[in-house]
Backbone bond lengths (Angstrom), bond angles and torsions (degrees), N, CA, C in turn:
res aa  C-N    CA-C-N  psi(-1)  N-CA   C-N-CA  omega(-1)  CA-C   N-CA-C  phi
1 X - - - 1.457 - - 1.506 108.57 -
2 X 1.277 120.87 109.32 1.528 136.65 -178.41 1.909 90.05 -60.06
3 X 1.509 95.89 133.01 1.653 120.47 160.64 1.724 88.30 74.42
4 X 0.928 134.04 38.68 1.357 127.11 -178.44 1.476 110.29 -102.00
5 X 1.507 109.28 168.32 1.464 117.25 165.10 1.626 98.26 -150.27
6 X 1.675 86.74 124.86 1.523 106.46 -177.31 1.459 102.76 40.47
7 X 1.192 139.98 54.36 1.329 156.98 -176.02 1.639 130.53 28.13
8 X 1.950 89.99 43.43 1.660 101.52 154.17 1.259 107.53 -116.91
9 X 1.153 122.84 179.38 1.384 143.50 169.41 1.696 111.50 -56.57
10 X 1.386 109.70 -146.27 1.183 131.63 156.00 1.497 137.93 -70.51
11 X 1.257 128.94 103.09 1.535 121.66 -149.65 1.986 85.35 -49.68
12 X 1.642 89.53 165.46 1.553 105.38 176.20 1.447 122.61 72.84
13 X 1.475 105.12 -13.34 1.346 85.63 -177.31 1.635 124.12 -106.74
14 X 1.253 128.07 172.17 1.528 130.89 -145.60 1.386 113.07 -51.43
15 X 1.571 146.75 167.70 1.000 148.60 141.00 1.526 132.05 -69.61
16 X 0.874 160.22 176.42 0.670 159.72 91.04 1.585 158.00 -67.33
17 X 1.382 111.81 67.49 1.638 137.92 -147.92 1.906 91.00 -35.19
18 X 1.193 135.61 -52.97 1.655 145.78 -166.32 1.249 87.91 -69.82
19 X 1.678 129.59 -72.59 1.520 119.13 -148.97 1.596 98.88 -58.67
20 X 1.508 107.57 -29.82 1.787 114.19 -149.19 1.668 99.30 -66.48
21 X 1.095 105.30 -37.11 1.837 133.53 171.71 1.215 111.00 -43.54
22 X 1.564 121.53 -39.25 1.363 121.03 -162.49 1.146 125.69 -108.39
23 X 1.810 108.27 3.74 1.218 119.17 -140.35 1.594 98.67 -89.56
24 X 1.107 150.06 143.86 1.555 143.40 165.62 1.573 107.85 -16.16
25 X 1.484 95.90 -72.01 1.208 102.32 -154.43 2.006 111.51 -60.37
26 X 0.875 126.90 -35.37 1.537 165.67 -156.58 2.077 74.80 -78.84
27 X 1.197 131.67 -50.86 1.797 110.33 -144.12 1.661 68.15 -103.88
28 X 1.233 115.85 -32.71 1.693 95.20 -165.02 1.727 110.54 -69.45
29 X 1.268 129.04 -15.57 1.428 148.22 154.65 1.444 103.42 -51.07
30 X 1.074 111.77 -79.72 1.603 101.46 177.60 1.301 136.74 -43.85
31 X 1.546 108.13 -33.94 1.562 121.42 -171.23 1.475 86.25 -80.72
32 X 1.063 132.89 -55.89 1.551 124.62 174.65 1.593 137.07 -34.07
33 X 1.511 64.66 -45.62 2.073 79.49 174.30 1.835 108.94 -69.94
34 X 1.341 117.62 -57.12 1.144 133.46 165.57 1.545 107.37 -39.38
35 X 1.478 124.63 -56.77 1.543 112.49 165.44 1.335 115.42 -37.41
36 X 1.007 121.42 -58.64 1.943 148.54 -143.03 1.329 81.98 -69.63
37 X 1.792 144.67 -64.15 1.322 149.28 -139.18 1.673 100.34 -95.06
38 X 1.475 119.60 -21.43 1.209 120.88 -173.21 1.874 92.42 -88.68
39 X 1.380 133.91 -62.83 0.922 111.68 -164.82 1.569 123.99 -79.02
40 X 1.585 113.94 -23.24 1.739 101.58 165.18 1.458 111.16 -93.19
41 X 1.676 130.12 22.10 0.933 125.95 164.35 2.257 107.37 -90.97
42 X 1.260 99.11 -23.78 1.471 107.11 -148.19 1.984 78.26 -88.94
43 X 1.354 125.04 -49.18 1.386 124.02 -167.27 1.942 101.24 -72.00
44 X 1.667 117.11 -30.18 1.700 96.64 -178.24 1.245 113.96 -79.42
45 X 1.574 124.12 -22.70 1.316 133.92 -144.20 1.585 95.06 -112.72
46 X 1.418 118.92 -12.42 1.576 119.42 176.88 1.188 127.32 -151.28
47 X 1.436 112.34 8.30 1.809 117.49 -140.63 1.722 81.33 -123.34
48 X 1.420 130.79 -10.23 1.423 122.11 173.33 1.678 111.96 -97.00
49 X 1.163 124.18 119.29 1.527 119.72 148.25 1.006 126.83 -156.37
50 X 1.649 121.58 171.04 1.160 140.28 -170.71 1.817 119.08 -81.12
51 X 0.887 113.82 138.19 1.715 149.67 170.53 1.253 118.77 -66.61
52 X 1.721 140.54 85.45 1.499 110.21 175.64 1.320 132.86 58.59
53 X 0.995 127.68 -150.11 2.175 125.95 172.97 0.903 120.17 -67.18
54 X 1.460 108.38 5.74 1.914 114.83 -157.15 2.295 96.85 -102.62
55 X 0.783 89.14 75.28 1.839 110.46 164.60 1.616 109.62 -8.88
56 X 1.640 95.87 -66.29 1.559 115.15 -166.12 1.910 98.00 -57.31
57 X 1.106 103.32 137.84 1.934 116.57 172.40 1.472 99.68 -93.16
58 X 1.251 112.68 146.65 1.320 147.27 -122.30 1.857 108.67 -145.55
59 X 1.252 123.80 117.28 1.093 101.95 170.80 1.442 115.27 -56.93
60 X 1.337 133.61 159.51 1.445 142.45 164.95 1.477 114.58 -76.80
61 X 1.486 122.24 -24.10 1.762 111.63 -174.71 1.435 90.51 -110.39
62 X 1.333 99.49 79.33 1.507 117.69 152.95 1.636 113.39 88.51
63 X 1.530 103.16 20.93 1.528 99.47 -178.11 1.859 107.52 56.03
64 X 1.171 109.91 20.76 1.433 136.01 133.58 1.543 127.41 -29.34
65 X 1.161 135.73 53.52 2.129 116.78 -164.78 1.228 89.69 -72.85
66 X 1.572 154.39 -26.70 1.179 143.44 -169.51 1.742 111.97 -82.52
67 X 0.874 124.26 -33.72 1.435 134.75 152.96 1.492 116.80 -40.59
68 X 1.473 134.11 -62.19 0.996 131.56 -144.79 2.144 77.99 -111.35
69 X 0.665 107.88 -33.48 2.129 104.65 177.14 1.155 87.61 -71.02
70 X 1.290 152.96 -51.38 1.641 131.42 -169.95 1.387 118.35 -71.35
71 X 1.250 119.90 -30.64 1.139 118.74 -168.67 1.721 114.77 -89.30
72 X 1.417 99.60 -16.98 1.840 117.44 -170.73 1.674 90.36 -78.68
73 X 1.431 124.39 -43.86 1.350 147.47 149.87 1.597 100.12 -9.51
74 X 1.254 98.23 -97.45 1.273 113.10 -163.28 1.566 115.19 -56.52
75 X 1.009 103.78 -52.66 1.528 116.34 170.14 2.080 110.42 -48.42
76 X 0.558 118.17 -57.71 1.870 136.97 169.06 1.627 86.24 -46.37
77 X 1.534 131.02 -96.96 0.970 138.25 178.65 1.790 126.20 -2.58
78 X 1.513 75.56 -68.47 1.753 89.31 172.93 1.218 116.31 -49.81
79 X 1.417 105.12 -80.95 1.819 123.31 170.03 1.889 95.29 -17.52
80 X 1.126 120.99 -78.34 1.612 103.92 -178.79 1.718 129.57 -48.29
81 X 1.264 96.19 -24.09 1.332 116.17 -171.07 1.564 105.41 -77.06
82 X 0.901 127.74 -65.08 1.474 146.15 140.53 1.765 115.56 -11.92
83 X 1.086 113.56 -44.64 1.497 119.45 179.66 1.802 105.93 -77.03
84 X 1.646 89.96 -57.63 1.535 97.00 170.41 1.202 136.38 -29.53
85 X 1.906 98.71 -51.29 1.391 93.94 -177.63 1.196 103.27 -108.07
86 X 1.700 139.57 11.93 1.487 123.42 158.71 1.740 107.49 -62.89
87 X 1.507 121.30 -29.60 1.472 119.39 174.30 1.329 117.76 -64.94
88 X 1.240 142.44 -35.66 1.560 162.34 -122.67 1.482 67.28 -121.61
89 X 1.235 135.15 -65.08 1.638 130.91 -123.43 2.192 75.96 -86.45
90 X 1.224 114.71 -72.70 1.625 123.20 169.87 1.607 102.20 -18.27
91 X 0.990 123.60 -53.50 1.612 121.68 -161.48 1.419 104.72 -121.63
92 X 1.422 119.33 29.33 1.525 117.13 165.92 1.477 127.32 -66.99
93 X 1.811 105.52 -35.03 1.495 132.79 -175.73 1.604 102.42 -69.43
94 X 1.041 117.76 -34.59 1.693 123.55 -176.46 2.123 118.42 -68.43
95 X 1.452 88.95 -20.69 1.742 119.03 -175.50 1.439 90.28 -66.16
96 X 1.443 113.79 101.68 1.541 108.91 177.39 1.734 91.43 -102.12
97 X 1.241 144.62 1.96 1.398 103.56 166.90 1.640 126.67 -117.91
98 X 0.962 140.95 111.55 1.671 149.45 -134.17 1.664 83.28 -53.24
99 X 1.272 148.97 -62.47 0.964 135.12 -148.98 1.456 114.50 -56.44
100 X 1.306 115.61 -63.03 1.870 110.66 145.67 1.242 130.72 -18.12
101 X 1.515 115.86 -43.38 1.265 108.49 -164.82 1.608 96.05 -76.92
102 X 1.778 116.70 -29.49 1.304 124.48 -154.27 1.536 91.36 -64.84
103 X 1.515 128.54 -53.06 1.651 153.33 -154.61 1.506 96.86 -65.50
104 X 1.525 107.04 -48.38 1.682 106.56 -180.00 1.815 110.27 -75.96
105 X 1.106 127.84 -20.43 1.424 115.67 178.32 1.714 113.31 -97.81
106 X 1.519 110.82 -11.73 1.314 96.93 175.46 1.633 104.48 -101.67
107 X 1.566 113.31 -16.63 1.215 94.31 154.32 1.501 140.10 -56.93
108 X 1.238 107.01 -33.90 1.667 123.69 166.64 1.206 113.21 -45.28
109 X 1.563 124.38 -60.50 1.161 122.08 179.55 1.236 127.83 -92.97
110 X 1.248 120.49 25.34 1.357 122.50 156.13 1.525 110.63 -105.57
111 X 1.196 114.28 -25.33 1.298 112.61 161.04 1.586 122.18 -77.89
112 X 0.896 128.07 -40.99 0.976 113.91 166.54 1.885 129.51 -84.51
113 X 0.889 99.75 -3.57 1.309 114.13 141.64 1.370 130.16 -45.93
114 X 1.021 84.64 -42.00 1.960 97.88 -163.05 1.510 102.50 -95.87
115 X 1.280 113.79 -38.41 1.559 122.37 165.87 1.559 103.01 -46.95
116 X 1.235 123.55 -67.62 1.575 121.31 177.78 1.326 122.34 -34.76
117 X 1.220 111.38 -45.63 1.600 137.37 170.09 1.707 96.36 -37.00
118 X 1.110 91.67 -101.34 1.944 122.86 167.30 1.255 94.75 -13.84
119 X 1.283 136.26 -88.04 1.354 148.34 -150.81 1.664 103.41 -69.67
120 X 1.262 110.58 9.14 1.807 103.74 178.34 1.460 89.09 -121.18
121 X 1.276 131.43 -22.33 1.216 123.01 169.33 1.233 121.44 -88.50
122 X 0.978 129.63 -23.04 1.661 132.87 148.13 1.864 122.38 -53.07
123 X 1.074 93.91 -21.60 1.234 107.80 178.50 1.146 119.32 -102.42
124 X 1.409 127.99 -36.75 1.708 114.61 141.33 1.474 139.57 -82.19
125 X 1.146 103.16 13.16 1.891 128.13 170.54 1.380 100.58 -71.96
126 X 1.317 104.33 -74.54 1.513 126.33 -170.22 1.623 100.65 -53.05
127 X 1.839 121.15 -70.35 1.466 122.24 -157.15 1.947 86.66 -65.38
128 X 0.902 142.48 9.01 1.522 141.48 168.47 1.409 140.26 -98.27
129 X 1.570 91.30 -25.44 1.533 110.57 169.19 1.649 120.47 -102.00
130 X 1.621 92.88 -13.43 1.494 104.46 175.86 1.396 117.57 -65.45
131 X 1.893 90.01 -41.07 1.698 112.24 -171.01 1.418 85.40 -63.35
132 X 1.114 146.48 -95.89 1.573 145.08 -152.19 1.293 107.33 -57.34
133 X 1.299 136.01 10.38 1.449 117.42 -171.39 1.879 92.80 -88.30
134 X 1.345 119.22 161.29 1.352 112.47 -141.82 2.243 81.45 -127.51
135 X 1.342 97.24 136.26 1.848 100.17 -166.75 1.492 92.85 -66.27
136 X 1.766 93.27 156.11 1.464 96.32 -170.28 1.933 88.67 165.98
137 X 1.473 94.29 144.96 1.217 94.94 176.97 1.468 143.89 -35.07
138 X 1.479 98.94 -54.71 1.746 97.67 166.78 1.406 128.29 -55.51
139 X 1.725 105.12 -45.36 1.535 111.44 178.97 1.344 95.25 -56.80
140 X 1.227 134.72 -71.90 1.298 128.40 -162.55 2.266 114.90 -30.17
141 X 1.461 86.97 -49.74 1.694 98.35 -173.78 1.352 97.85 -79.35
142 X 1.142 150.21 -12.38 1.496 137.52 158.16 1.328 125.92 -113.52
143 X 1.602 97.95 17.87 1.933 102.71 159.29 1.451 148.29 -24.57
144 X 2.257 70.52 -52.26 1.993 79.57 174.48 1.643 111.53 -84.14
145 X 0.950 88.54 -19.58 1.851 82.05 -176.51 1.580 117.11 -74.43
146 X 1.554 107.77 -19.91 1.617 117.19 177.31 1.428 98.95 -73.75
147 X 1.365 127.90 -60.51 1.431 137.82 -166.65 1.125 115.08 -67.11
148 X 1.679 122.94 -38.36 1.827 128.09 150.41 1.493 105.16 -41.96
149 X 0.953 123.32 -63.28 1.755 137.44 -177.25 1.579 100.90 -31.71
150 X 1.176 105.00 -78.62 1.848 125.43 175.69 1.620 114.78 -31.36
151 X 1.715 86.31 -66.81 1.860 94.13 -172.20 1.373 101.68 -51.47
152 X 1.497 114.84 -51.01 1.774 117.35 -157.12 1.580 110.68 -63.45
153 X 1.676 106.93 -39.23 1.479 113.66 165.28 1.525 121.95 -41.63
154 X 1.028 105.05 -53.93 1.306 125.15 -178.92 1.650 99.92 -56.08
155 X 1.462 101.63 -68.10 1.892 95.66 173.90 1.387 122.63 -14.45
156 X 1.457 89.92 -60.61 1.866 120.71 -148.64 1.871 76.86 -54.54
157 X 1.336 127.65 -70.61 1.371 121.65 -158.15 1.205 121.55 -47.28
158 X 1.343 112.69 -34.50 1.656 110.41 169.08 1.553 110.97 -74.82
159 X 1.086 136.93 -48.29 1.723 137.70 143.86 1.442 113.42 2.55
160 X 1.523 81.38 -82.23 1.754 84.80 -176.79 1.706 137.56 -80.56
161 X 1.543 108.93 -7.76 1.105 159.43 -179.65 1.892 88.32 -70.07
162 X 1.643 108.04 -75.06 1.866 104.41 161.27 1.308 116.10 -45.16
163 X 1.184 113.86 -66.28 1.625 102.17 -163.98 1.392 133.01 -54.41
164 X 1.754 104.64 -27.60 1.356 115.22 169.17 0.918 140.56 -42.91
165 X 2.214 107.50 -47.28 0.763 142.32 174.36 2.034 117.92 -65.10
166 X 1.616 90.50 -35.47 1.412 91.36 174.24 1.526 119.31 -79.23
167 X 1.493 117.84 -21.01 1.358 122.18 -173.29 1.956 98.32 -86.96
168 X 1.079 125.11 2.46 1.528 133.32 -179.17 1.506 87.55 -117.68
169 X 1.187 127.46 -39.51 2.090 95.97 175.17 1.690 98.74 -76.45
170 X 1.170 140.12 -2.62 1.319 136.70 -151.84 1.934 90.68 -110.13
171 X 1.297 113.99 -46.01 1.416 117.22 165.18 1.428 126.90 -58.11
172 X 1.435 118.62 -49.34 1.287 121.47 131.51 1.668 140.86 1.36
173 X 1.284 87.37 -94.87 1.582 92.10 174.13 1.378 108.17 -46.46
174 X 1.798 131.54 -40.96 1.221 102.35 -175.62 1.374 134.58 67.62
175 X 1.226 155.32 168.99 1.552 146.07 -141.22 1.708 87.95 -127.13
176 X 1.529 80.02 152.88 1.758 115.31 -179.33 1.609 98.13 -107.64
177 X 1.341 128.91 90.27 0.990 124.65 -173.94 1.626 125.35 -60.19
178 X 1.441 88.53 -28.61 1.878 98.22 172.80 1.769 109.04 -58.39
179 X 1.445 137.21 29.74 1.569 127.24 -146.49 1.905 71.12 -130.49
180 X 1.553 107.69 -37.88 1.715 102.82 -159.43 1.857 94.79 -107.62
181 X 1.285 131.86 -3.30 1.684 126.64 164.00 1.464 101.22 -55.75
182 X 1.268 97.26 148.52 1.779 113.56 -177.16 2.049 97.60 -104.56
183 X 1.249 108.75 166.87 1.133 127.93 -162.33 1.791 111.90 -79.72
184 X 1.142 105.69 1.78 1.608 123.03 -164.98 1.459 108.60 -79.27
185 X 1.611 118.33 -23.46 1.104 141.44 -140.12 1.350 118.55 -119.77
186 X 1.332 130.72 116.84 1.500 116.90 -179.00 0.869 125.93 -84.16
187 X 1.288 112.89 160.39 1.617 123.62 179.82 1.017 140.59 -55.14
188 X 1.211 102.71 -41.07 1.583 127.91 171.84 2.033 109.00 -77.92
189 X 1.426 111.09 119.31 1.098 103.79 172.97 1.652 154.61 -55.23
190 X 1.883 95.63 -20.53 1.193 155.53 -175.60 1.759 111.20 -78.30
191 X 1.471 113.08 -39.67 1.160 113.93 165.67 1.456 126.78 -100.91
192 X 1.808 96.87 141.17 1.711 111.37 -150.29 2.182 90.24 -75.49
193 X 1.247 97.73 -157.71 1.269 110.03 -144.96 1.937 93.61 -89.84
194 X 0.826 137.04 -158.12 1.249 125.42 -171.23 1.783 85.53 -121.67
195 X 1.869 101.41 144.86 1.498 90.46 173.25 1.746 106.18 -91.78
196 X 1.203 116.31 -176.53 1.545 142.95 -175.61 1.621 79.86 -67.94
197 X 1.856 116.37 139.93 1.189 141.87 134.81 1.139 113.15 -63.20
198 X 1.477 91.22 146.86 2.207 113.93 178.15 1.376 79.23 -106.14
199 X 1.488 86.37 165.86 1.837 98.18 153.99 1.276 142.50 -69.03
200 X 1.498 112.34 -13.50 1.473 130.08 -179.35 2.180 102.13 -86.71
201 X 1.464 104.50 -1.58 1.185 65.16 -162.10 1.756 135.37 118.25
202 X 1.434 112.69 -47.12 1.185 121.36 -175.48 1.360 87.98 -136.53
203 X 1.514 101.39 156.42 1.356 127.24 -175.34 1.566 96.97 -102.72
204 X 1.763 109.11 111.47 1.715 112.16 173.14 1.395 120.62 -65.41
205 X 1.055 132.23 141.92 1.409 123.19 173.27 1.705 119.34 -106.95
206 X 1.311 106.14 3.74 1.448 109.62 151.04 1.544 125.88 -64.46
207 X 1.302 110.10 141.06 1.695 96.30 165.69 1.263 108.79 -116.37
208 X 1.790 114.39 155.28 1.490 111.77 176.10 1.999 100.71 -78.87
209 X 1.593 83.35 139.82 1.625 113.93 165.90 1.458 108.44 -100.96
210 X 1.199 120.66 130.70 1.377 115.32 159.50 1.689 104.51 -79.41
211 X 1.255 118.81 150.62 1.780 128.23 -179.55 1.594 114.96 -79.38
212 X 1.257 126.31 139.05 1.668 128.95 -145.45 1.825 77.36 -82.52
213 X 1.577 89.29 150.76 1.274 101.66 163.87 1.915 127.23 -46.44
214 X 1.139 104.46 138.83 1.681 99.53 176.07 1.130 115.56 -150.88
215 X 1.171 123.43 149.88 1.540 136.14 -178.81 1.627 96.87 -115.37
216 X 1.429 89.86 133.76 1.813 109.35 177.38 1.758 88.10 -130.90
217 X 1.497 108.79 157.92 1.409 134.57 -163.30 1.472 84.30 -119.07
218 X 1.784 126.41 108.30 1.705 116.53 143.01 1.219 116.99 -78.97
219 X 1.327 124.39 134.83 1.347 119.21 160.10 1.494 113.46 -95.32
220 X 1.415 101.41 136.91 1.412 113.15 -161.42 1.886 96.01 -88.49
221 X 1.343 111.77 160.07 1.778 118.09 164.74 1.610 118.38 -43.93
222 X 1.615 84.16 -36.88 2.070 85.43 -170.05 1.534 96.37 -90.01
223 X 1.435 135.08 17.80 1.459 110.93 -174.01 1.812 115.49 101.55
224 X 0.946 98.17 -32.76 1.546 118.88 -156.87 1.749 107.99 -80.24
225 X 1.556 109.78 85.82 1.417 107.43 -175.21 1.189 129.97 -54.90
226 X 1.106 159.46 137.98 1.555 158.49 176.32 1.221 105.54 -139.25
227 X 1.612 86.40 124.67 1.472 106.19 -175.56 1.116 129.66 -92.66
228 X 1.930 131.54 114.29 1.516 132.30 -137.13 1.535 86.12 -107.64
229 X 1.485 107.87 154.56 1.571 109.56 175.99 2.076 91.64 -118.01
């Protein structure tokens, strides 16, 4: 993005609610978030049950509680994470001083970085405990919600896997310093600084001299020399 910093415009200036909507980064936020709600929504709301006479609910990937708590984890996490930075991302253009802008994009990608991380290990936790979970009534009745869990995990890594990548072309680009030069200044690199205005208008190219010292002789009426400086 020509005249950019870290790939906004000019601090202060307008949004655009439609373009902001369309933007890569902006749908890949959403689809993320939407991952995040499908898989710790699909493991609280289906991913627990019970065994025979046994009352107490049960994780489903293998009677696992660390399986289905990491992933409700991560999933929860995101979803906030995701909100966070759809706001940050809305009010990034308003960030008039580059050092901010620098703090907000490498924060991005270290977080989401790390989300990618997370979200590949959630995703072979789960497709691992699924594999050993042993057939049996409950698994059977919360199948789809284990295998929703898995697929969406899996999503999330390519998700966040993009965004990473977009918050590292966004680090990249780096600032257009000509966005923060003031108007005082010419364009041309080559031309010197502007001189001081007269009042007329034109710049004189005379300079004032003060006149070398001199001694003149008055002669006074009575004779009486006095000497004028």
């Amino acid at each position: 993005m020509e005249g950019a910093s870290f790939g906004a415009g000019r601090a202060g200036g307008a949004v655009d609610p439609v373009d902001f909507l369309k933007q890569p980064q902006t749908i890949l936020r959403i689809v993320s978030w939407v991952f995040s709600i499908v898989v710790f929504g699909s493991i609280v709301n289906e991913g627990y049950v019970n065994e025979g006479k046994d009352a107490e609910l049960r994780c489903v990937f293998r009677k696992n509680e660390d399986a289905c708590n990491y992933s409700i984890a991560i999933g929860i996490i995101a979803f906030f994470a995701c909100i966070f930075f759809f706001v940050i991302d809305l009010y990034f253009q308003q960030i008039s001083s580059v050092k901010d802008r620098k703090r907000v994009v490498l924060l991005d990608l270290g977080f989401s970085g790390l989300w990618s991380f997370l979200w590949f290990v959630a995703f072979c936790f789960l497709a691992n405990q699924w594999q050993h979970t042993p057939d049996s009534k409950g698994a059977s009745q919360a199948a789809d919600a284990a295998r929703a869990a898995i697929a969406f995990s899996f999503f999330s890594i390519l998700s966040w896997v993009a965004l990473t990548l977009m918050a590292m072309q966004r680090y990249h680009l780096g600032t257009d310093m000509s966005l923060f030069a003031t108007d005082q200044f010419a364009t041309d690199p080559n031309t010197g600084y502007p001189g001081y205005p007269t009042g007329g208008g034109t710049e004189s190219t005379e300079t004032y001299q003060s006149p070398p010292f001199t001694e003149t002789i008055d002669t006074s009426p009575k004779g009486y020399q006095v000497p004028t400086y």
